[in-house]
N, CA, C and O atoms as a MOPAC input file, in Angstrom:
PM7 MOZYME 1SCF
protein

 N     80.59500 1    82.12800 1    13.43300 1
 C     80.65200 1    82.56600 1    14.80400 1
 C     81.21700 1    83.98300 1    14.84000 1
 O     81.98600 1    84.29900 1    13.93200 1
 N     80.88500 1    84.97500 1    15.90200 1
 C     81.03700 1    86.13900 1    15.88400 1
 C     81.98300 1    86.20700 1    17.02200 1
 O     81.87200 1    85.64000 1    18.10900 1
 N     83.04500 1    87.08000 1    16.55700 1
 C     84.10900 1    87.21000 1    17.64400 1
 C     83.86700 1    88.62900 1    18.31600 1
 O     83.19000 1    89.40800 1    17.64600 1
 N     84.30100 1    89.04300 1    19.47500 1
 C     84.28800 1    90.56200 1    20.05000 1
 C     86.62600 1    90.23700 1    20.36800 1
 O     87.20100 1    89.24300 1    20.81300 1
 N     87.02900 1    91.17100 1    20.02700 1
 C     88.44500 1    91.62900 1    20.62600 1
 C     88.76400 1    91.96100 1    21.89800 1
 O     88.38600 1    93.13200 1    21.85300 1
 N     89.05500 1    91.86000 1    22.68300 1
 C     89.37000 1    92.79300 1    23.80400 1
 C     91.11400 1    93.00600 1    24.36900 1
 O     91.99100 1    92.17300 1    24.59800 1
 N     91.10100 1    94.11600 1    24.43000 1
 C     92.39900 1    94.23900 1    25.54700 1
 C     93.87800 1    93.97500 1    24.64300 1
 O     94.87600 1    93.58700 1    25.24900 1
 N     93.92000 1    94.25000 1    22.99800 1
 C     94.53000 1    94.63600 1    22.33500 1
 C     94.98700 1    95.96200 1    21.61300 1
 O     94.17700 1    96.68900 1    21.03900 1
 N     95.93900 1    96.15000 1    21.65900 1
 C     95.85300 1    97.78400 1    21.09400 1
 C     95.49400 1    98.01700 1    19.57700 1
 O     95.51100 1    97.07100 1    18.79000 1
 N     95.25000 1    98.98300 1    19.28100 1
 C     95.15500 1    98.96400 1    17.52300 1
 C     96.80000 1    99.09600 1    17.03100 1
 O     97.69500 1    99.60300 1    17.70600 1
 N     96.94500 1    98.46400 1    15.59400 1
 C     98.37900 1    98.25800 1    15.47500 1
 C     98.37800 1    97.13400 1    15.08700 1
 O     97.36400 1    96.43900 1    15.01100 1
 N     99.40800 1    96.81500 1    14.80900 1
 C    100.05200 1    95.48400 1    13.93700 1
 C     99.75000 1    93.91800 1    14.57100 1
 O     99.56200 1    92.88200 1    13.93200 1
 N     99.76500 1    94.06500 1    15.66700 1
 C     99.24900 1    93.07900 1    16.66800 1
 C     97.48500 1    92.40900 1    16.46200 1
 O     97.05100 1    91.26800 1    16.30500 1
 N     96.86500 1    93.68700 1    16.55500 1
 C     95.69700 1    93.50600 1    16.61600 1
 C     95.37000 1    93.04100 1    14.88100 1
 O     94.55700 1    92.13600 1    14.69000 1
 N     95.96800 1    93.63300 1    13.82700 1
 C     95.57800 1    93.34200 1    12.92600 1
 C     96.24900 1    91.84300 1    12.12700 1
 O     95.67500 1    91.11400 1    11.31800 1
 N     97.46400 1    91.73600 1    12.61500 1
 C     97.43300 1    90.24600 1    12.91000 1
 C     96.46000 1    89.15000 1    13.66700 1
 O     96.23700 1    87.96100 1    13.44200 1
 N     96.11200 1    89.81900 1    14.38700 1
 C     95.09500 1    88.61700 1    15.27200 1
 C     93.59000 1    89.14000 1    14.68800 1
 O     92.74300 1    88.36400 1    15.12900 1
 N     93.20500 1    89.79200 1    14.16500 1
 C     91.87300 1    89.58900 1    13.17700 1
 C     92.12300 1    88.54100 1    12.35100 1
 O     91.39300 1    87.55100 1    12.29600 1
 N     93.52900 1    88.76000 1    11.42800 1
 C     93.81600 1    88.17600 1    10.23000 1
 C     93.57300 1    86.94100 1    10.77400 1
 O     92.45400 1    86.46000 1    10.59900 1
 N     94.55600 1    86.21000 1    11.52200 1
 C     94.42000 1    84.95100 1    12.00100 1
 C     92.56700 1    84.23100 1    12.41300 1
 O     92.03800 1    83.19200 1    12.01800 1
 N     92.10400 1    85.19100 1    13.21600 1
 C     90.51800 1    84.49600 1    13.50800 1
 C     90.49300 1    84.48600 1    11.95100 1
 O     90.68700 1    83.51400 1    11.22200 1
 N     90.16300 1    85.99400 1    11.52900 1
 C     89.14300 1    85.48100 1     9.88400 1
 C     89.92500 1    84.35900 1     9.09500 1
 O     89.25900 1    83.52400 1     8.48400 1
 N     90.84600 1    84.31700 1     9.08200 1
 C     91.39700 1    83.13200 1     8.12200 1
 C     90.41800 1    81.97600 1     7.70100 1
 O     90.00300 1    81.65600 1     6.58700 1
 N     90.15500 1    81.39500 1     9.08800 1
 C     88.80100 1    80.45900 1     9.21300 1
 C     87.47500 1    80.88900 1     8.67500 1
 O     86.88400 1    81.74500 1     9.33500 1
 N     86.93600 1    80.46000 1     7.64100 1
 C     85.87800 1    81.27700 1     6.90100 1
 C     84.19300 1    81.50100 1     8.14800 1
 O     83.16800 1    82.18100 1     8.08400 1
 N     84.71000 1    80.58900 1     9.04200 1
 C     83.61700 1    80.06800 1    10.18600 1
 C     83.86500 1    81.19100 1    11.03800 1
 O     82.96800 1    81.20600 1    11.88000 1
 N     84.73900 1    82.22900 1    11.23100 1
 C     84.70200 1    82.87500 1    12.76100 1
 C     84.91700 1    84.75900 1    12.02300 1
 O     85.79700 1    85.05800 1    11.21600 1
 N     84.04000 1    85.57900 1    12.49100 1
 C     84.37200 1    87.08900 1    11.90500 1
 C     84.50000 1    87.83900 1    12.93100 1
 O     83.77500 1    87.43400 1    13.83900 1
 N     85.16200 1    88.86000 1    13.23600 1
 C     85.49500 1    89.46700 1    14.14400 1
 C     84.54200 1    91.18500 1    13.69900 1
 O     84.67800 1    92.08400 1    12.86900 1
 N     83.54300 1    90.83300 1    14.91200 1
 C     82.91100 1    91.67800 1    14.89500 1
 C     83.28900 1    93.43100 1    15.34100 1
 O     82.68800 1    94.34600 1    14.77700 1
 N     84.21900 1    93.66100 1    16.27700 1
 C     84.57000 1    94.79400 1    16.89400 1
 C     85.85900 1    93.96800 1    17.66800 1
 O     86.09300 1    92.76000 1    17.67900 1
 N     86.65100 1    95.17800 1    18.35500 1
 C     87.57700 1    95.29200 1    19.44000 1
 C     87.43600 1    96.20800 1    19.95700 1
 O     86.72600 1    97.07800 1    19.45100 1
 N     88.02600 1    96.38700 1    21.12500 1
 C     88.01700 1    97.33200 1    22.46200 1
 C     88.97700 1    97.13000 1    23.09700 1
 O     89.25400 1    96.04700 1    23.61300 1
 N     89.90300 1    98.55400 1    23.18300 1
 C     90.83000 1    98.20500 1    23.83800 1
 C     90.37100 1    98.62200 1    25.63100 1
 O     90.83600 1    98.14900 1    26.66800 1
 N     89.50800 1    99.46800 1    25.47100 1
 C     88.81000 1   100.31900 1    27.00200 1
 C     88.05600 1    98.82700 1    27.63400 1
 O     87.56800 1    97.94300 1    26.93000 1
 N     88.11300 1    98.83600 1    28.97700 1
 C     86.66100 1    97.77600 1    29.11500 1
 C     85.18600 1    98.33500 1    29.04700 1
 O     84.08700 1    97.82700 1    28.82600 1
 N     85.57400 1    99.40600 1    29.28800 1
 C     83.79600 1   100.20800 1    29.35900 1
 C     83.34200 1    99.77100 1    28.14000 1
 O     82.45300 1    98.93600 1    27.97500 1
 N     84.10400 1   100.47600 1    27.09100 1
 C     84.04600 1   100.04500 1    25.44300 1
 C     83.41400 1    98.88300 1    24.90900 1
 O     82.49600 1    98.80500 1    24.09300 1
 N     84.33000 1    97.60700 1    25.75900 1
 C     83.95600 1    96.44900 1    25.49100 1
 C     82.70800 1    95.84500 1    26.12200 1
 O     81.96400 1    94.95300 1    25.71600 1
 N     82.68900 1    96.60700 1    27.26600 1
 C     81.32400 1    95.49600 1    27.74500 1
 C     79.56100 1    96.28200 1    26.61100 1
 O     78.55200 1    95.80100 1    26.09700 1
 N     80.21300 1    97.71500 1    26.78200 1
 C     78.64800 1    98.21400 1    25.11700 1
 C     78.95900 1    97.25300 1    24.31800 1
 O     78.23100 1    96.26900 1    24.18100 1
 N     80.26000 1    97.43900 1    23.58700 1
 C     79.69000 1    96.52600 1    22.57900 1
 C     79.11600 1    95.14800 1    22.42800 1
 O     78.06400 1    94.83000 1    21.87400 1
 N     80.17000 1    94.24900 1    23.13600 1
 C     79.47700 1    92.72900 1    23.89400 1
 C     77.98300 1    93.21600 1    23.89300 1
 O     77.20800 1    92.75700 1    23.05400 1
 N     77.51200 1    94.25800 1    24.94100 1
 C     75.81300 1    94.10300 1    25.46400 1
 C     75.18100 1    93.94100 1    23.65100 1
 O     74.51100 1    93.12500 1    23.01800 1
 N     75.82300 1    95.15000 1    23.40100 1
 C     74.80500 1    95.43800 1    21.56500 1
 C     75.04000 1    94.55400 1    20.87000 1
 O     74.19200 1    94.33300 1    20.00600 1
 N     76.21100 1    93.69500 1    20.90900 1
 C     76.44800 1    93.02800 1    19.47900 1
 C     76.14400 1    91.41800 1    19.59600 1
 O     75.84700 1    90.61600 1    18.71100 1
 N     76.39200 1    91.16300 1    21.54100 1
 C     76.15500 1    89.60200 1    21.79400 1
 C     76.88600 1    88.55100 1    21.09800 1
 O     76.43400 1    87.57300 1    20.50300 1
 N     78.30200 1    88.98300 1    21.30200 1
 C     79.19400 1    87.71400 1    20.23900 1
 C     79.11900 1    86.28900 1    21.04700 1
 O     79.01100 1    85.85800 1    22.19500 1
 N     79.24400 1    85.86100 1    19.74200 1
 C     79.81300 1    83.91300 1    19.93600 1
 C     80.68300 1    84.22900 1    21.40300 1
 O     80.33300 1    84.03600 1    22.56800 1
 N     81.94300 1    84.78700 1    20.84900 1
 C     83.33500 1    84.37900 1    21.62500 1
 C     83.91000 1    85.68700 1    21.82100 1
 O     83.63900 1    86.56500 1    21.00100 1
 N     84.67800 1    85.93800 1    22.81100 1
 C     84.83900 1    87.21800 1    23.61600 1
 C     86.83100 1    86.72900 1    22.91500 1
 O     86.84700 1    85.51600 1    22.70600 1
 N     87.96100 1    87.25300 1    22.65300 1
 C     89.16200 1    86.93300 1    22.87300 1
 C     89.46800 1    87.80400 1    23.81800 1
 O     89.71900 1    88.92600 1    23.37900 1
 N     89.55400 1    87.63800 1    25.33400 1
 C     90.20300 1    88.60100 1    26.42200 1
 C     91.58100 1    88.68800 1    26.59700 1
 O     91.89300 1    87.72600 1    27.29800 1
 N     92.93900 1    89.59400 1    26.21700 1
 C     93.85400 1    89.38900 1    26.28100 1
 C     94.17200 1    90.26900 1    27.52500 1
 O     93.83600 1    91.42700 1    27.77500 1
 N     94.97200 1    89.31600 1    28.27800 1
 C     95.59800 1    90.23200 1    29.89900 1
 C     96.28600 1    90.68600 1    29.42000 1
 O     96.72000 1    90.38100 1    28.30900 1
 N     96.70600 1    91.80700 1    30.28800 1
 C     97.57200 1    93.01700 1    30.39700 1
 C     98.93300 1    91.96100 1    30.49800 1
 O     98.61500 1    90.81300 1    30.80700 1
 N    100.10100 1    92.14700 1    30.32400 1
 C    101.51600 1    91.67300 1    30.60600 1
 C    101.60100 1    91.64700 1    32.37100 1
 O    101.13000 1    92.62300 1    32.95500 1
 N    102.09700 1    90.72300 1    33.03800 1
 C    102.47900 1    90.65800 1    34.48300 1
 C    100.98400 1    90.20200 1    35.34600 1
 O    101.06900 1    89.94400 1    36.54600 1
 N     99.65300 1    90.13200 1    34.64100 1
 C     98.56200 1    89.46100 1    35.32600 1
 C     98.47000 1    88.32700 1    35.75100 1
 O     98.46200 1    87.39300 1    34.94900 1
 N     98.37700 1    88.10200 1    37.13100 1
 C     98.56700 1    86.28800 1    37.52400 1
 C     97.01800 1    86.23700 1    37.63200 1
 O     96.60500 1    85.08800 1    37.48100 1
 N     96.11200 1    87.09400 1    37.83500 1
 C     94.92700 1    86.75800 1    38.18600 1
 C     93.86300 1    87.38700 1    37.73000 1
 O     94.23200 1    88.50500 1    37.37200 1
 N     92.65800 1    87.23800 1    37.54500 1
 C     91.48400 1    88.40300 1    36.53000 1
 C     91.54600 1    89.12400 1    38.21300 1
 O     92.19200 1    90.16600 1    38.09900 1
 N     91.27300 1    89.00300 1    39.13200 1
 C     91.01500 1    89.86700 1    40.45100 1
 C     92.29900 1    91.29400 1    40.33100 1
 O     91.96500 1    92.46100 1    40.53900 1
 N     93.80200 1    90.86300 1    39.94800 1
 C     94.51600 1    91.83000 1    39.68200 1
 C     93.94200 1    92.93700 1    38.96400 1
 O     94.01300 1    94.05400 1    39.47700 1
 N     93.40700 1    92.78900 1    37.89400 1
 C     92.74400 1    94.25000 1    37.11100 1
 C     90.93800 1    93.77800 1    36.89900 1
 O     90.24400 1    92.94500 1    36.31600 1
 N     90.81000 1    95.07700 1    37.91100 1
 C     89.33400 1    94.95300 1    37.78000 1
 C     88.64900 1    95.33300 1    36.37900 1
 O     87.63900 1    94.68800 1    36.09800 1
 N     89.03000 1    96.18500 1    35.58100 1
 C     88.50700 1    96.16900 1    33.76900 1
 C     88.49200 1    94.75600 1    33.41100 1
 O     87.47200 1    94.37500 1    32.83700 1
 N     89.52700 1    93.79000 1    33.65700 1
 C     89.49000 1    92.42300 1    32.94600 1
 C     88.51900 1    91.69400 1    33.13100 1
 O     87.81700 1    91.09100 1    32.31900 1
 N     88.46200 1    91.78400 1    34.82600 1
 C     87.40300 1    90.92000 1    35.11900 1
 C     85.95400 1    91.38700 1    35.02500 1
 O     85.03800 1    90.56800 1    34.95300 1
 N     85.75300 1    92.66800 1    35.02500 1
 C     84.29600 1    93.13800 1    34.54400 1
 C     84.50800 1    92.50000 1    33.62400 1
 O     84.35000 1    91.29900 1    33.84500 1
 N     84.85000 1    92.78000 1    32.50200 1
 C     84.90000 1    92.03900 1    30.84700 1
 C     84.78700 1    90.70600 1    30.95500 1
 O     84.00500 1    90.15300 1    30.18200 1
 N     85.41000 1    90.03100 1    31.77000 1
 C     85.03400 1    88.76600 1    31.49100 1
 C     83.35100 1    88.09800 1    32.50300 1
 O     82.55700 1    87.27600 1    32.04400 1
 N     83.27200 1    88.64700 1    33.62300 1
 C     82.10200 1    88.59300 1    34.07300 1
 C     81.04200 1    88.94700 1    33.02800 1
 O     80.23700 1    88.09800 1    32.64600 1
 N     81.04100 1    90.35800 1    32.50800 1
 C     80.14600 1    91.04900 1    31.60200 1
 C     79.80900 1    89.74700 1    30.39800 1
 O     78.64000 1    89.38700 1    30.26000 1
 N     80.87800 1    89.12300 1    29.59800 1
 C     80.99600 1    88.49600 1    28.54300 1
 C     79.90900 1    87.06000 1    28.99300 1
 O     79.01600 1    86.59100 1    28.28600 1
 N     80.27100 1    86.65800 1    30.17700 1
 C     79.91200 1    85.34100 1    30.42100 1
 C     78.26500 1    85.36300 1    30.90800 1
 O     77.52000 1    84.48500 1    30.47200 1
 N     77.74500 1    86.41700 1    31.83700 1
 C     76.63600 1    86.78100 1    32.32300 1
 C     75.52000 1    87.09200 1    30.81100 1
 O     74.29100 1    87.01700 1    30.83100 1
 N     76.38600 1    87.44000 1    29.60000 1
 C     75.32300 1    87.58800 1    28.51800 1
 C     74.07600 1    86.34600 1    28.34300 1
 O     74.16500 1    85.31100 1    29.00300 1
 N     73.24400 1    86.51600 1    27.64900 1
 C     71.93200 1    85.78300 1    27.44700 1
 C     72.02300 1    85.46900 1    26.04800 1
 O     71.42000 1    86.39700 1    25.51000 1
 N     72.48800 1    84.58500 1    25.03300 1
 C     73.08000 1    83.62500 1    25.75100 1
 C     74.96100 1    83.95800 1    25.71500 1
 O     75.53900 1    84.78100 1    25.00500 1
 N     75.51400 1    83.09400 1    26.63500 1
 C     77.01900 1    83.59200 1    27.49100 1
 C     78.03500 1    83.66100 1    26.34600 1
 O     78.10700 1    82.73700 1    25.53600 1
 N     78.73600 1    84.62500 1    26.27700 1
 C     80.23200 1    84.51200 1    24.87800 1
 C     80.70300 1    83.36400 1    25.82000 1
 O     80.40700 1    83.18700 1    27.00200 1
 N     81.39100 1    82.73700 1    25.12500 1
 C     82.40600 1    81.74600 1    25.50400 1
 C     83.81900 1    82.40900 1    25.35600 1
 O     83.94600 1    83.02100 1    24.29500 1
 N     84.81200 1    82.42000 1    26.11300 1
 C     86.06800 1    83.42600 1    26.19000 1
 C     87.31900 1    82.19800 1    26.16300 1
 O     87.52200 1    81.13200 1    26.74400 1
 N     88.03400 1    83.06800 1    25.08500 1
 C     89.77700 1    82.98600 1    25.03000 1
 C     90.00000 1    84.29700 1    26.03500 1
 O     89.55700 1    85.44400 1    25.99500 1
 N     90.85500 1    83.62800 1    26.91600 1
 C     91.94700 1    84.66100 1    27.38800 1
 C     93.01200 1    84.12200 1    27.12400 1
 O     93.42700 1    82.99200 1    27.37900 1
 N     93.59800 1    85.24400 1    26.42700 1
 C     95.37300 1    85.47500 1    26.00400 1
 C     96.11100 1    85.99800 1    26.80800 1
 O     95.94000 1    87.04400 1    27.43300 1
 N     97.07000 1    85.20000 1    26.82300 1
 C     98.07200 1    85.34700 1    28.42300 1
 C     99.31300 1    85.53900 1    28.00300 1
 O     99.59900 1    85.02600 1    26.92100 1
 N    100.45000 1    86.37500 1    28.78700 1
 C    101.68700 1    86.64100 1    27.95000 1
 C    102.43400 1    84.80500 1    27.73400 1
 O    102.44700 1    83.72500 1    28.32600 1
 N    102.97300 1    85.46600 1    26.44800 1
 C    103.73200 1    84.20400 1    25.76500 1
 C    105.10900 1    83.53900 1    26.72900 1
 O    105.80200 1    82.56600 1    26.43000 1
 N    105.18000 1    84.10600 1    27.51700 1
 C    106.07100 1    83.13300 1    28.38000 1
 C    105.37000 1    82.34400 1    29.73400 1
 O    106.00800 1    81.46600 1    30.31500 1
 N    104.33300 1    82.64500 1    30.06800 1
 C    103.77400 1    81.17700 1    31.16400 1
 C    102.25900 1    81.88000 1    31.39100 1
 O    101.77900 1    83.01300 1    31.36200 1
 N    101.86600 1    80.67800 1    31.60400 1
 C     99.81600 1    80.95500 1    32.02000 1
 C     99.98800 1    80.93100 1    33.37400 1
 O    100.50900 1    79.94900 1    33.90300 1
 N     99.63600 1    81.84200 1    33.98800 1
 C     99.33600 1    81.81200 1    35.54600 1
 C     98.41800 1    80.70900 1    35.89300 1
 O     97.73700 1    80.21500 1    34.99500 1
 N     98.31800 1    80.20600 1    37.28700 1
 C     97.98500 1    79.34900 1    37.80000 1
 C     96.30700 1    79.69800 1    38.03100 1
 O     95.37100 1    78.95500 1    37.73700 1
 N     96.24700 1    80.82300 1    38.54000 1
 C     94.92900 1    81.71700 1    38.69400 1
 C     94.30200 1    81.86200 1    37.62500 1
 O     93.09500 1    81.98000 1    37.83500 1
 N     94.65200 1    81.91700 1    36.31100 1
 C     94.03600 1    81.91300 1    35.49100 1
 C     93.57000 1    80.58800 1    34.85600 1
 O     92.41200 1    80.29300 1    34.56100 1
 N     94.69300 1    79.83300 1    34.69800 1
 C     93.96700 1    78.38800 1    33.87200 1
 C     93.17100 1    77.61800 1    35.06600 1
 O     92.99000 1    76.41600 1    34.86800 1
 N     92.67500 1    78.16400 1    36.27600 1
 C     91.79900 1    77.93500 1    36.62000 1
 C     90.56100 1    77.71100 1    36.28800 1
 O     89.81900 1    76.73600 1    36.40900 1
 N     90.41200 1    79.07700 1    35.72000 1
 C     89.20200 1    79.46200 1    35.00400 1
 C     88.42200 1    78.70600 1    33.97500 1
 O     87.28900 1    78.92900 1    33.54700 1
 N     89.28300 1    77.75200 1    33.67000 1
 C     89.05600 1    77.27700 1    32.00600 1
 C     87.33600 1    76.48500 1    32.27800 1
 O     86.94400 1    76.63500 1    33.43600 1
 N     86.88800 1    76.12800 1    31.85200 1
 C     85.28900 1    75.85200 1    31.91200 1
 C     85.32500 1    74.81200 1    30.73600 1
 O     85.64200 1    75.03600 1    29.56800 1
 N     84.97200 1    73.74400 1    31.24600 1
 C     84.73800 1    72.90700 1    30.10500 1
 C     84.33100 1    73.26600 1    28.65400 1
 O     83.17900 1    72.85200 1    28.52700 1
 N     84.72400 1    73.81600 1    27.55700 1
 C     84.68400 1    74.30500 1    26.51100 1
 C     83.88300 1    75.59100 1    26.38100 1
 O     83.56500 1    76.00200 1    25.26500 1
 N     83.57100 1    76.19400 1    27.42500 1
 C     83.65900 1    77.58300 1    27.14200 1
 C     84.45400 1    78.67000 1    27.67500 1
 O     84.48300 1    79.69100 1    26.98900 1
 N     85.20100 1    78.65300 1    28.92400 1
 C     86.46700 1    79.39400 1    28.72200 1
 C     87.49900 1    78.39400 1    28.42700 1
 O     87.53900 1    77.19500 1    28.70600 1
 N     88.53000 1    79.33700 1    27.64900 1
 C     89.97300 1    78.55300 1    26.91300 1
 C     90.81100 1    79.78100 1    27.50800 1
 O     90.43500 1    80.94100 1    27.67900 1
 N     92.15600 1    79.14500 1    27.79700 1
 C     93.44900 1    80.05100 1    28.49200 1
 C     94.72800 1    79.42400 1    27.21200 1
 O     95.28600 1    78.34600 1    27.41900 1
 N     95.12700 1    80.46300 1    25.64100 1
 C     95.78100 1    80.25100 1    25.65400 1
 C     97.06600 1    81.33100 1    25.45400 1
 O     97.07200 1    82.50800 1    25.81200 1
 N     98.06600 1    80.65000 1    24.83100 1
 C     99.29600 1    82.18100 1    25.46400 1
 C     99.13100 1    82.81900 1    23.59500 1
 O     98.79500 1    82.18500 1    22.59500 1
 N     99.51300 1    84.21900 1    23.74100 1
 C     99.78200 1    84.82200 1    22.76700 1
 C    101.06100 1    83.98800 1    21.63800 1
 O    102.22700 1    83.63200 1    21.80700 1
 N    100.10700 1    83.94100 1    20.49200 1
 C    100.96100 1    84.06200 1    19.73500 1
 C    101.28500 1    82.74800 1    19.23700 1
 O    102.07100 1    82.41700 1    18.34900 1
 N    100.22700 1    81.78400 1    20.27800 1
 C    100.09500 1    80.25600 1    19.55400 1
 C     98.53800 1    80.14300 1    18.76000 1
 O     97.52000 1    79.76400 1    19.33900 1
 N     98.60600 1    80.55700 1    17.32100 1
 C     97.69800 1    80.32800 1    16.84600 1
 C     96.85700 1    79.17500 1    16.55800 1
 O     95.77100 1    79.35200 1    16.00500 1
 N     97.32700 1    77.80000 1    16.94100 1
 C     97.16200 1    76.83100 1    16.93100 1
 C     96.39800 1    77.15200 1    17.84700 1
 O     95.39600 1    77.80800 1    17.56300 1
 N     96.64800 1    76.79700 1    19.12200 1
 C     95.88200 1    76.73700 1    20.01600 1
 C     94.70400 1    77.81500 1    20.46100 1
 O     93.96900 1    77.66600 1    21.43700 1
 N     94.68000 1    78.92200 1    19.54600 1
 C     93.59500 1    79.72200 1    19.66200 1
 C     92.65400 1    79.36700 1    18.67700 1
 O     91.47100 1    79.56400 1    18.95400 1
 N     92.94400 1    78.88000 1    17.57400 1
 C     92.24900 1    77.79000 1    16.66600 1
 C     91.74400 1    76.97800 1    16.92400 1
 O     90.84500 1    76.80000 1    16.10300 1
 N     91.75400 1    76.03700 1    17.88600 1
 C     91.14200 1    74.89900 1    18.88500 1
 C     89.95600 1    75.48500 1    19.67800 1
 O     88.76900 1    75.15900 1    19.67900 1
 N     90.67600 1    76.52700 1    20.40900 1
 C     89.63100 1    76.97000 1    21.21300 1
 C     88.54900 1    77.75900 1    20.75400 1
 O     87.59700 1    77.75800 1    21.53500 1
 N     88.40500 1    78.42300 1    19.74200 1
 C     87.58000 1    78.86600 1    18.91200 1
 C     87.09500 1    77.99900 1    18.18400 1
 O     86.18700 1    78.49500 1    17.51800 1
 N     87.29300 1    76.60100 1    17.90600 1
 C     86.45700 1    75.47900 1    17.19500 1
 C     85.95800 1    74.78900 1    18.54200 1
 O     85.01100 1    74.00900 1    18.44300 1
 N     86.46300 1    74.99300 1    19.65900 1
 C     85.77200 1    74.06900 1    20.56400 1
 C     84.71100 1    74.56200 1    20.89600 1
 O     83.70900 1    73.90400 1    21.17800 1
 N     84.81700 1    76.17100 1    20.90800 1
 C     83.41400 1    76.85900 1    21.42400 1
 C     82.14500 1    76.74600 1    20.52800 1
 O     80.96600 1    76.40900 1    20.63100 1
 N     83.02300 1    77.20900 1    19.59100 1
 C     81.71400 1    77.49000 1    18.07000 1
 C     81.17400 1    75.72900 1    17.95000 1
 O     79.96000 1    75.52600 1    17.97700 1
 N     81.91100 1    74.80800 1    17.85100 1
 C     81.21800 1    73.45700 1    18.35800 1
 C     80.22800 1    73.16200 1    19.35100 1
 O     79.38700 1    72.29700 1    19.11100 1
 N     80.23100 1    73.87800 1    20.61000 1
 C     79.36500 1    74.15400 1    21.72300 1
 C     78.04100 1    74.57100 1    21.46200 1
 O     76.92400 1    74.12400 1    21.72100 1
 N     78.64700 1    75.90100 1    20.67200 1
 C     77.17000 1    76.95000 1    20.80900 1
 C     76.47000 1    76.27400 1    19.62800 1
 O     75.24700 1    76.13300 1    19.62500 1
 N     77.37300 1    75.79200 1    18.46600 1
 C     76.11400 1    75.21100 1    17.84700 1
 C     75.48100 1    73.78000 1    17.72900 1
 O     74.83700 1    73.37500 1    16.76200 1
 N     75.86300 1    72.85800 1    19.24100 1
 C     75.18500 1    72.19500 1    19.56800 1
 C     74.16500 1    72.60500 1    20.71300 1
 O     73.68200 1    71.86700 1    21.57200 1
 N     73.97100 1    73.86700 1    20.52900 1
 C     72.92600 1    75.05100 1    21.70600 1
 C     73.30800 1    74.17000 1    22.86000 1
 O     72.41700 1    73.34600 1    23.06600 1
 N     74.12600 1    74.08100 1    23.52500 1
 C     74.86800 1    73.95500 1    24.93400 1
 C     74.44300 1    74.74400 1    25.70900 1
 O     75.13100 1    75.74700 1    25.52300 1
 N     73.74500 1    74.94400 1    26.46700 1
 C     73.88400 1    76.13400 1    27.50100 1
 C     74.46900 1    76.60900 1    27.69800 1
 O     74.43300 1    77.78000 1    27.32000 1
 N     75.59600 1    76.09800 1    28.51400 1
 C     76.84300 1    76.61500 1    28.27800 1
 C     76.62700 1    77.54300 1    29.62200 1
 O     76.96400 1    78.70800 1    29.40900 1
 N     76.14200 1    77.29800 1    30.96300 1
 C     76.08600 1    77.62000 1    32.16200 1
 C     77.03600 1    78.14000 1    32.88900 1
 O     77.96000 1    77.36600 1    33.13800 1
 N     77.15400 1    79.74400 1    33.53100 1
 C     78.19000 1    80.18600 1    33.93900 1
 C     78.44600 1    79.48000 1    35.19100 1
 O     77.44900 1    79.25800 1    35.87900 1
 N     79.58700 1    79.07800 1    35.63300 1
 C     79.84400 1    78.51000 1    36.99200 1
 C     79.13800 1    79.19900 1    38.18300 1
 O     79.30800 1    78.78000 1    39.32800 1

């Protein structure tokens, strides 16, 4: 499965959280973007599996920053749709956001629990390759 990055800076962070996806011999991280403009070219050109969208710190909602939510609209509207992690700061998931969650194709989890970004990246890549549709709401 092909990953796209988003909304991480370059730096120790980001290269921790490659390390962690590739670990899994099943998931490669195709690009990151920290810009959204950035991210939605590459998404269009590259068409990943799974989008990882990480919010900005203090976001209760994708409507708060309009870059996020292009990105995640952009990601999901693809032919066929990335399925998205959004990474949320490590002290609480907004209410507005784990809204969002979509029966195994969006996942809301917090930074820095690799476990649980491990799940959600096996739940998706489980999806797409039972060719799920995988229908945007």
């Amino acid at each position: 499965m092909t990953v796209l990055v988003v909304g991480v800076p370059d730096g120790e962070q980001l290269a921790l959280l490659r390390a962690g996806i590739q670990r899994n011999p099943h998931f490669r991280v195709l690009s990151h973007a920290h810009d959204p403009v950035v991210a939605l070219a590459h998404a269009r050109l590259l068409l990943p599996d799974i989008t990882v969208l990480s919010l900005p710190s203090g976001v209760d909602s994708l409507d708060a920053d309009p870059g996020v939510l292009s990105v995640f609209h952009g990601v999901r509207s693809l032919d066929p749709p990335s399925g998205v992690v959004l990474r949320t700061a490590a002290d609480h998931v907004p209410r507005a956001v784990s809204a969002l969650a979509v029966e195994g194709a969006v996942h809301v989890v917090r930074e820095g629990d690799a476990e649980a970004l491990m799940r959600a990246l096996r739940t998706i890549g489980l999806r797409r390759a039972s060719c799920d549709p995988d229908e945007m709401p």
